[in-house]
ZAMARGU-4260 file (C-alpha; in steps of 0.2 Angstrom, whole numbers, plus 5000, padded with zeros to 4 digits):
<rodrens>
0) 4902/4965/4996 | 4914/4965/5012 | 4916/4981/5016 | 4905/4994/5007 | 4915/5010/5000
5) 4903/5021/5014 | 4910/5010/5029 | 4926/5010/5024 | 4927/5032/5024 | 4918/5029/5039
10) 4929/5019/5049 | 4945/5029/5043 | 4951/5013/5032 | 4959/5024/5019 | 4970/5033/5031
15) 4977/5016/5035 | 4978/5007/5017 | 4988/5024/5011 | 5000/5016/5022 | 4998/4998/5013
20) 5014/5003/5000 | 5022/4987/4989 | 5036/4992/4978 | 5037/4980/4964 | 5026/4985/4949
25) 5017/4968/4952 | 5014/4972/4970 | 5006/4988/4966 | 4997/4981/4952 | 4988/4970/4966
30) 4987/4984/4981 | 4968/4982/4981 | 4966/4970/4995 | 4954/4954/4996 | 4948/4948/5013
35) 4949/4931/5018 | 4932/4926/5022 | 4922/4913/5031 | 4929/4896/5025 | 4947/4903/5024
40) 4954/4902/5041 | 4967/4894/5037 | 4975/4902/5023 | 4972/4918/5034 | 4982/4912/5050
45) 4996/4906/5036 | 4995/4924/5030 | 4999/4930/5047 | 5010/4917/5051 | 5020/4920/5036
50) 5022/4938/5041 | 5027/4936/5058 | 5041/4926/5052 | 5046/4937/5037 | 5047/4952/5052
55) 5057/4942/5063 | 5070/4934/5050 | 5071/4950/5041 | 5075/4960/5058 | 5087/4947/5065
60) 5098/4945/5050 | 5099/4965/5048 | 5092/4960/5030 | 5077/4974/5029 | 5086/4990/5021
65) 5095/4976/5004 | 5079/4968/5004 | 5068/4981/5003 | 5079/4990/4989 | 5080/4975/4977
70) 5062/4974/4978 | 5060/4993/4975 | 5074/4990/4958 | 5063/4974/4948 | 5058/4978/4934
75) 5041/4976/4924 | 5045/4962/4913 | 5026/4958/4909 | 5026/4967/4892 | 5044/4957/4887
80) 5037/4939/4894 | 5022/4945/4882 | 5034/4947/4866 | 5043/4929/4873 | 5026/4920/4870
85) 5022/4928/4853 | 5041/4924/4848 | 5046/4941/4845 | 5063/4948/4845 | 5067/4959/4860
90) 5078/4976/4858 | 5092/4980/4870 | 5083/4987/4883 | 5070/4973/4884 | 5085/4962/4886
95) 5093/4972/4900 | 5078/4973/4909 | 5075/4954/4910 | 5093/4952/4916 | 5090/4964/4929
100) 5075/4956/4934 | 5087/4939/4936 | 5100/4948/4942 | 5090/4954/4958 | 5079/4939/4958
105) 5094/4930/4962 | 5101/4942/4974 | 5086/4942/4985 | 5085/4925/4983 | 5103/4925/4989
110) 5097/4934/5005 | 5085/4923/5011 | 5094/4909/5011 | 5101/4916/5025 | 5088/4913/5033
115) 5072/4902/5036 | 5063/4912/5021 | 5074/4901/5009 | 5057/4896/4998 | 5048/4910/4996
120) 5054/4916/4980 | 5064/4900/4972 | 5053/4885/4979 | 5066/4871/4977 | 5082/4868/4968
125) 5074/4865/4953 | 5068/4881/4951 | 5085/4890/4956 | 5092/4878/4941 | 5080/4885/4930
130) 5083/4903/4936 | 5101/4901/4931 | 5100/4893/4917 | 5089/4910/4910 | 5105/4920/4918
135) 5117/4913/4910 | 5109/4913/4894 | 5110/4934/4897 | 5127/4931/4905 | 5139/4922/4894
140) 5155/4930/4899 | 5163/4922/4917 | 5159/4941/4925 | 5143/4940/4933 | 5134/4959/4929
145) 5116/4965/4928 | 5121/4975/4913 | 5117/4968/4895 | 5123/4968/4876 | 5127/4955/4863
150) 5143/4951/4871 | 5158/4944/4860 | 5156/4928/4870 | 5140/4924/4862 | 5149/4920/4844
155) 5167/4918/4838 | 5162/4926/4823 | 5157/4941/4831 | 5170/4944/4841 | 5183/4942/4826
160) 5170/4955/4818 | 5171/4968/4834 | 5189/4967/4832 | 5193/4970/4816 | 5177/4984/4815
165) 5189/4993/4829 | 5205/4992/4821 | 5198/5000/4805 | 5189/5014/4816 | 5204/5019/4823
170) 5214/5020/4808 | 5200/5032/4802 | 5202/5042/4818 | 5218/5044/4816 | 5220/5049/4797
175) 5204/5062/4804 | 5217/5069/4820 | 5231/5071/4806 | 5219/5083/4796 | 5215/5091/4811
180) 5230/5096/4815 | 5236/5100/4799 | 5222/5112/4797 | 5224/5120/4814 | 5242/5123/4809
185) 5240/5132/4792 | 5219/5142/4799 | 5227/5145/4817 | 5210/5136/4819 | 5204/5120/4832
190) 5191/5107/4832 | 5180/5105/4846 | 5177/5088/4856 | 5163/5086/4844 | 5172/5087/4828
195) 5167/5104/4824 | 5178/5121/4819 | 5164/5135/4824 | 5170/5152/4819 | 5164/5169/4819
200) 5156/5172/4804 | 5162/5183/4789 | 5179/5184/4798 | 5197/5178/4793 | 5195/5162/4801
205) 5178/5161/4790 | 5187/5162/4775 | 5203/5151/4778 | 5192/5138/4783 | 5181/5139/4769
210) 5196/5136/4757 | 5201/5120/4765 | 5196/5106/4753 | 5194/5096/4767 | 5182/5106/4777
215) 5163/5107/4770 | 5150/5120/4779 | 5138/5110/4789 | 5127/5126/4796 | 5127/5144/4797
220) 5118/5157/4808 | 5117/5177/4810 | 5133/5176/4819 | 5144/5158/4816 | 5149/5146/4804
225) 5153/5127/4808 | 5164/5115/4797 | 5167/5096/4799 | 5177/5086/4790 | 5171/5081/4773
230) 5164/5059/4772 | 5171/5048/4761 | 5186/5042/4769 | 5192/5028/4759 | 5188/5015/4773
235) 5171/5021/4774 | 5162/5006/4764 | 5172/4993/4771 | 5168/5000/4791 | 5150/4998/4783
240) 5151/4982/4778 | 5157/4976/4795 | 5146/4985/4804 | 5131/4976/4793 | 5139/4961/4797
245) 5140/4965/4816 | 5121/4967/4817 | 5117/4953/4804 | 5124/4941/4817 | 5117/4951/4832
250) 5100/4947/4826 | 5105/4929/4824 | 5109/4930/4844 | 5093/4938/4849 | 5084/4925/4837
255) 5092/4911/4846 | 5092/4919/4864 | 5072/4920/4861 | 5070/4901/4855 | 5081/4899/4875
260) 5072/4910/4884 | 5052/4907/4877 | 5051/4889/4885 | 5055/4897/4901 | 5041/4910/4903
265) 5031/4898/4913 | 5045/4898/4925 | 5046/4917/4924 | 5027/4918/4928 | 5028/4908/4943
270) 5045/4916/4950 | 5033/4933/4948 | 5019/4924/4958 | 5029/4923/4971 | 5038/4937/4972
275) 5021/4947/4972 | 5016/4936/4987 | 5031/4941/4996 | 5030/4960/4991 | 5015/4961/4999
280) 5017/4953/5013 | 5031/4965/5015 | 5022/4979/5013 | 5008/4975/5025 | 5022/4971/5038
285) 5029/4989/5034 | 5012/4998/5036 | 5006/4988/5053 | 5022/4995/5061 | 5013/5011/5060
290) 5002/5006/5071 | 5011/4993/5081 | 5000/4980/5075 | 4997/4964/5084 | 4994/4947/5075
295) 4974/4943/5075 | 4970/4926/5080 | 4954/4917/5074 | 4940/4913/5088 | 4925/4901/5084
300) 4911/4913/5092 | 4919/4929/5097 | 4924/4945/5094 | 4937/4950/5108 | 4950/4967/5107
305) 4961/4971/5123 | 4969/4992/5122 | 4963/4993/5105 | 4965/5010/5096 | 4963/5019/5079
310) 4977/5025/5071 | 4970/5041/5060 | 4964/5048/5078 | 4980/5043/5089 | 4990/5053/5077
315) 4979/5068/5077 | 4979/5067/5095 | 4999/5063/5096 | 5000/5080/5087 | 4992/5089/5100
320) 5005/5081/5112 | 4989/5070/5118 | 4987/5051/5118 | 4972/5038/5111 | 4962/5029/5127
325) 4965/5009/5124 | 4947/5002/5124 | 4944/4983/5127 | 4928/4975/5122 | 4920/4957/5118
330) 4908/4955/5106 | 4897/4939/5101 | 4882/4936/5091 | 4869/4945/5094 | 4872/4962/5101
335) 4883/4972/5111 | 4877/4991/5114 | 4890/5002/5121 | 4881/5016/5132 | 4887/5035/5136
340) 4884/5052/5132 | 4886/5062/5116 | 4904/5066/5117 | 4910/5053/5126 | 4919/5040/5112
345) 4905/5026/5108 | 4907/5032/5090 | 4925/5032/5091 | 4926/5015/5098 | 4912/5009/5086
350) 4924/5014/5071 | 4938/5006/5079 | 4930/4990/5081 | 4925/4992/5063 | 4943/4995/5058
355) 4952/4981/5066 | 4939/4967/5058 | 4942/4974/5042 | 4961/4977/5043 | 4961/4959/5050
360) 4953/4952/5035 | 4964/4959/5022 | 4975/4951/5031 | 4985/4964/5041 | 4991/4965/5059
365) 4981/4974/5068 | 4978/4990/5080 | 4977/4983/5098 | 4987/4973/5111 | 4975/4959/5108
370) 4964/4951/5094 | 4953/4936/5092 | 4939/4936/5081 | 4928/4927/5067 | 4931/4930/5050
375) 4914/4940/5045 | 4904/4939/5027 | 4905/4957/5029 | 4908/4972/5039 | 4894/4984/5037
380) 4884/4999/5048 | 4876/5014/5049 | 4890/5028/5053 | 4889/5048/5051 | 4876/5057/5048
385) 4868/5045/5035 | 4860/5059/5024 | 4851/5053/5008 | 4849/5070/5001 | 4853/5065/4983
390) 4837/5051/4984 | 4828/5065/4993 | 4828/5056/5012 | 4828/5064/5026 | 4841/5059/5038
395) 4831/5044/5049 | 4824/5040/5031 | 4841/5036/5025 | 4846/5026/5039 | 4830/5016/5039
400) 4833/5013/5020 | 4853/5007/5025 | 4845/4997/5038 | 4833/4988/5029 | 4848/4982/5016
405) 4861/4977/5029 | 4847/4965/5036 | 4845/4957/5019 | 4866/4952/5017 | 4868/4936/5017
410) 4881/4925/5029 | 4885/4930/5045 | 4893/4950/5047 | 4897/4963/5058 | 4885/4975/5061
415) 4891/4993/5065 | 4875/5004/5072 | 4879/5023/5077 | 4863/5030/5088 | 4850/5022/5075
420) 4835/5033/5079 | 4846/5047/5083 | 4838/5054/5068 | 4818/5058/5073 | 4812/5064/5091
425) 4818/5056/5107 | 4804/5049/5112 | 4802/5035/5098 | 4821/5038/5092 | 4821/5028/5110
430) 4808/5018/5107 | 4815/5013/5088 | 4835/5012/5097 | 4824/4999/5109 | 4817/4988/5098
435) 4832/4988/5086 | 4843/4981/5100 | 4828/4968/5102 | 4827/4963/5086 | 4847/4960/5085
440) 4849/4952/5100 | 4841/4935/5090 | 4850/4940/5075 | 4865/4928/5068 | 4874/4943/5065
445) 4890/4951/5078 | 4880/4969/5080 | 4888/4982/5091 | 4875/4998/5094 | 4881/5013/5103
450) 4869/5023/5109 | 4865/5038/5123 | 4849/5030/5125 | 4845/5020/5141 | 4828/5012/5135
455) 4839/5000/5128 | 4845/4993/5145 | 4828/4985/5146 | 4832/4972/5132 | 4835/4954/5140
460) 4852/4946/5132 | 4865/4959/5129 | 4880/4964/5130 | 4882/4981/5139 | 4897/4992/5139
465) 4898/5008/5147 | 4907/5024/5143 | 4920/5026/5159 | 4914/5047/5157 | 4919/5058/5170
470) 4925/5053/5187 | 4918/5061/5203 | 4937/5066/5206 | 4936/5075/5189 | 4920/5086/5190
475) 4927/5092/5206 | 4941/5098/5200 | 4929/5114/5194 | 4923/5121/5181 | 4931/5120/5159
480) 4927/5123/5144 | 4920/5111/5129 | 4937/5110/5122 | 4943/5103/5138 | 4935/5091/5137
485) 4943/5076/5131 | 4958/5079/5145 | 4942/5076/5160 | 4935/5061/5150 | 4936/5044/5154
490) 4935/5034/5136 | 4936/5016/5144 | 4923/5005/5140 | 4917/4996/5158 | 4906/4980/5156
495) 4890/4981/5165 | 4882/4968/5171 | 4866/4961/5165 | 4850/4970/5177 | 4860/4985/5182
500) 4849/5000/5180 | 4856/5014/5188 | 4868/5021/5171 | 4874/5037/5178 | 4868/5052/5167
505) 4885/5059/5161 | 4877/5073/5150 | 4870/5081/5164 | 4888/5079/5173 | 4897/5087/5158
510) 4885/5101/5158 | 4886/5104/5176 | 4906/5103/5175 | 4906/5113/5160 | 4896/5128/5174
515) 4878/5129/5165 | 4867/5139/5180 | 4865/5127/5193 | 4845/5129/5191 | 4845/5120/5175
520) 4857/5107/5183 | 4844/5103/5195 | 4828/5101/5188 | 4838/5090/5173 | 4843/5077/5188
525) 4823/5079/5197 | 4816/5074/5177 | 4833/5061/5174 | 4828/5054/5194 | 4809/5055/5190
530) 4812/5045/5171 | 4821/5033/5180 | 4808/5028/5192 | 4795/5027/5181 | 4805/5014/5172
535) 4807/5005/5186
</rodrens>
């Protein structure tokens, strides 16, 4: 497991993969994403590397908009590479679909040889030899056309066929336009473009055409009749013949156009490999530029974001003519706890943080001006409201539960806690918050704990981020309303340093700017001032 299917609806990773679209059949057929993971470092920076290029030649050489389309137009040729192996004749269209699929190979190919992409799709000049050697074999004329039959190039014999087949078709059309013509002047009756005299029924152009010898009555309804010439023109066996012939030595082309073309499925296979590589790549490329992704680089020991955001919620809030606060944060083993009230972003931030190492991993640019990080054995936490009602747990029970198997995953991950002990009564849901933070503080794991409760600020070796919350300058700005908010708020996340105690008690800011009573407001600060002196 990386990233269990409840994290990933947690941090909002769907909203962002919906946006992961290849366009080849392959592609799609391998849109569901595997991270790189620890040991892989490499092949991810490559990954990110290669991406970065493919955006920047692409863009440079105004090549997107053809690229993207000849992606969009290959066909699936797995079925027809299937029937190649097995030795199996192919029909016209399996035909046309393989030259198509050489046909854009090539162009794309063509493309990026423009550029610095030149290998990605044909390696080396062998394998552009081989590529037009399987053209050609579905190209024999000199015009070079995605289109496909079993040209007269392929066979003398066939051609000298065709021919012949032709003149003897149009002599039969022409003895048919002289009937026609003949009839139309004695019945004052035409044929359609179909070949067809229809007539009102039991009229007098009924009748006249029903005494024509060479008429016969091919249907009938309540209110028509239609009549076509009779068969048996006397060229009519020897068209046959020919055209038995025609497809006698058509089957002797496809039979020797699959002895060509089977020897060179491997090739095909590997052409496909690549051109999946490259389809993905694009498509990442296309849905990081949704979020103006940035390139993450890989850090030894820590976790560092700078104006990180998550996209789902900057577009929600983009559609209220708002904008998403940029948060930085730096996270290392052990644990970082991010402080504030309800209301104030921790669990938003959390989820971003969440979002970026997994989008990372799967190998995508990601949400932030800034990115180094770890690759992690998983990604992992307790987010939302944790209910195990199916298993018959209590809120706190489920989370306990979670907790107690996120403990047990084995390499190094990142852990994502939302209020753990939020669940239970405040006084040990501050006691349990405490000695979780304790506990993962010792930990090999990269834990990140948001929580409203200060007891944690007695644990010795972490990290502490603070809510920015709302500014004196703010609250004296007079009273608002819930819904308001988010415009008063500060979501920055300030470091604090280690031994500071004095955290300032935002949700007793918020309900004085919000206008509770002002009674209320002061014994809350006398039993927040007499809390904190205890402590100390």
């Amino acid at each position: 497991m990386f990233c269990d299917e409840r994290t990933a609806k947690e941090i909002g990773l769907l909203d962002c993969l919906d946006l992961f679209q290849p366009l080849t059949p392959y592609g799609k057929e391998q849109k569901a994403c595997r991270p790189f993971l620890p040991g892989e470092e490499e092949a991810w920076q490559q990954c990110l590397n290669e991406q970065a290029e493919i955006k920047q030649q692409l863009d440079a050489f105004s090549i997107r908009e053809p690229v993207h389309a000849l992606l969009a137009n290959l066909p699936d040729i797995s079925p027809v590479l299937r029937k190649l192996e097995e030795s199996r004749l192919l029909d016209l269209t399996e035909w046309y679909q393989l030259k198509t699929f050489l046909y854009n190979t090539q162009k794309l190919h063509s493309l990026l040889k423009q550029t610095t992409l030149s290998r990605m799709i044909l390696k080396n000049k062998a394998m552009e030899k081989q590529c037009e050697k399987a053209f050609l074999l579905l190209n024999p004329a000199k015009t070079r056309t995605s289109s496909f039959w079993f040209d007269d190039a392929y066979d003398d014999r066939l051609k000298e066929a065709r021919k012949t087949l032709r003149k003897l078709q149009a002599t039969v059309k022409r003895d048919q336009e002289q009937k026609a013509a003949g009839i139309a002047e004695k019945t004052g009756q035409t044929c359609n473009r179909f070949g067809e005299w229809v007539v009102p029924r039991d009229t007098e152009g009924d009748r006249l055409l029903k005494e024509e010898e060479e008429l016969m009555l091919v249907r009938q309804t309540a209110h028509e009749s239609v009549y076509r010439l009779k068969n048996g023109h006397p060229l009519s066996r020897e068209i046959a013949g020919w055209e038995e012939k025609i497809a006698r030595i058509e089957q002797e082309i496809n039979r020797w156009l699959v002895q060509e073309m089977a020897p060179l499925v491997p090739d095909f296979r590997q052409w496909l490999v690549h051109i999946t590589r490259f389809d993905l790549q694009w498509a990442r490329i296309r849905a990081a530029e949704h979020w103006q992704g940035v390139r993450p680089r890989w850090s030894k020991n820590q976790f560092r974001v700078k104006s990180a955001f998550h996209p789902a919620l900057e577009q929600t809030l983009n559609e209220r003519g708002r904008s998403m606060t940029r948060v930085d944060c730096s996270i290392r083993r052990g644990v970082t706890v991010i402080i504030g009230p309800n209301m104030g972003g921790k669990t938003v931030a959390l989820k971003t943080f969440g979002l970026i190492a997994v989008l990372a991993q799967y190998g995508f640019f990601v949400p932030a001006a800034g990115c180094e990080m770890p690759l992690f054995s998983w990604v992992a936490g307790l987010l939302g409201d944790g209910q195990g009602i199916r298993q018959g747990l209590s809120r706190f029970g489920a989370e306990m539960v979670r907790f107690r198997e996120l403990l047990k995953l084995p390499g190094t991950g990142l852990m994502l806690l939302d209020e753990t002990g939020g669940g239970t009564n405040p006084v040990e849901g501050g006691a349990l918050a405490r000695a979780v933070t304790s506990f993962l503080a010792k930990e090999r794991h990269y834990s990140v704990h948001v929580t409203h409760y200060q007891e944690v600020l007695d644990v010795k070796g972490i990290r502490l981020y603070q809510v920015a919350g709302i500014s004196g300058q703010m609250a004296e700005a007079g009273a608002f309303y819930p819904d308001t908010l988010e415009e008063r708020m500060d979501y920055r996340l300030i470091p604090v340093k280690e031994g500071r105690k004095n955290i300032p008690h935002e949700a007793i800011r918020i309900a004085e700017v919000i206008g509770l009573p002002s009674d209320i407001i002061r014994m809350a600060k006398q039993q927040a001032g007499e809390k904190a002196g205890e402590k100390q």
